[in-house]
N, C-alpha and C positions, 0 to 999 in steps of 0.2 A: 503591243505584244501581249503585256496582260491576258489585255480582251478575248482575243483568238484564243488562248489558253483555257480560260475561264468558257468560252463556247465550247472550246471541245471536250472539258471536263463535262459538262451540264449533257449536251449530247450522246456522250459516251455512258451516261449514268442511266438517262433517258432507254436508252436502247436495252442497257443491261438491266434494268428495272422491268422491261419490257418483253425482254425474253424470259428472263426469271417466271415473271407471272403466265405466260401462254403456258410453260413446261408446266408450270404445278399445276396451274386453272386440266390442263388436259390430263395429267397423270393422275389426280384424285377427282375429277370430275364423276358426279354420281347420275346424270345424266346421258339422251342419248345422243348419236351424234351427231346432227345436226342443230339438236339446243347446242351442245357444246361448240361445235365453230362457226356458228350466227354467236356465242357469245364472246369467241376469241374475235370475230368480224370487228364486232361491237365495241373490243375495247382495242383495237387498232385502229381503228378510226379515231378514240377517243384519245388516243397516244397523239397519235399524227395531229390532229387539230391543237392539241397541247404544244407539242413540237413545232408546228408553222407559230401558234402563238407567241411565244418562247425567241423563235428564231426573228417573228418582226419586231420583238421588245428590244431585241440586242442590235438589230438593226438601227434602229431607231436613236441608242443611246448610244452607239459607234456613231452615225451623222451629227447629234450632238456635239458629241467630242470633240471629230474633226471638225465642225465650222466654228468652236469656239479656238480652238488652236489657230485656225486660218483667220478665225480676227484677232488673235494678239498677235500672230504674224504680220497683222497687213500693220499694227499700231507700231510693231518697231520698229519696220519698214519706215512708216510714216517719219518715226521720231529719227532715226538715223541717217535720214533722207534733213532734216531740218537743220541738223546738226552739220552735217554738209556744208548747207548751204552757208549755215552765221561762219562758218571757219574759210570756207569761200571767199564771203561777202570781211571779212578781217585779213584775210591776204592780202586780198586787193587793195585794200584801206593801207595797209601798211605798204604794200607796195608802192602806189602814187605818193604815199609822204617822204620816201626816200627817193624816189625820181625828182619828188619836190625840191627837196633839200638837195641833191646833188645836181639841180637845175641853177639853185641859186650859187651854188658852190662854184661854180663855172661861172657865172654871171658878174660875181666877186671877184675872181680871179682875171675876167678878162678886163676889169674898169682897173685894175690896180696896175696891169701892164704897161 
């Protein structure tokens, strides 16, 4: 959630920093008009190239993020799943020893009849 925030701030900055500079590049511009919009050209290109940069950097460290989240997920998965099984494999245990014992208890009972 962060993330997304922190992209839309950057983006939002990006854009406004960007129109700020066209308005004034063209309002005090001492040139004519075609220097001046091959020069606004030029630095919208140079925005945009910045911005695609920008946008596969956070790309990149959002995939990060998520696969390392998806591998401590799959590890407690793993451990929770093992923990399972010993608590499992102790039922059972305990189970057969009281079948044991209530095997012999009846065993007992029926020699003493």
């Amino acid at each position: 959630m962060n993330n997304s925030k922190s992209i839309g701030k950057t983006i939002g900055s990006l854009a406004l920093g960007a129109l700020a500079g066209v308005a004034v590049g063209v309002l005090f511009a001492p040139r004519k008009g075609t220097k001046t919009r091959n020069k606004i050209s030029g630095g919208a290109k140079k925005i945009t190239k910045d911005l695609k940069r920008k946008m596969v950097e956070e790309a990149k460290d959002f995939r990060k993020t998520m696969n390392k989240g998806a591998k401590n997920l799959k590890n407690r998965a793993s451990k929770l799943e093992d923990m399972v099984e010993e608590r499992i494999e102790s039922a059972s245990s305990i189970l057969k020893e009281n079948a044991n014992a209530l095997l012999h208890l009846n065993e007992d009972h029926q020699i003493k009849k």
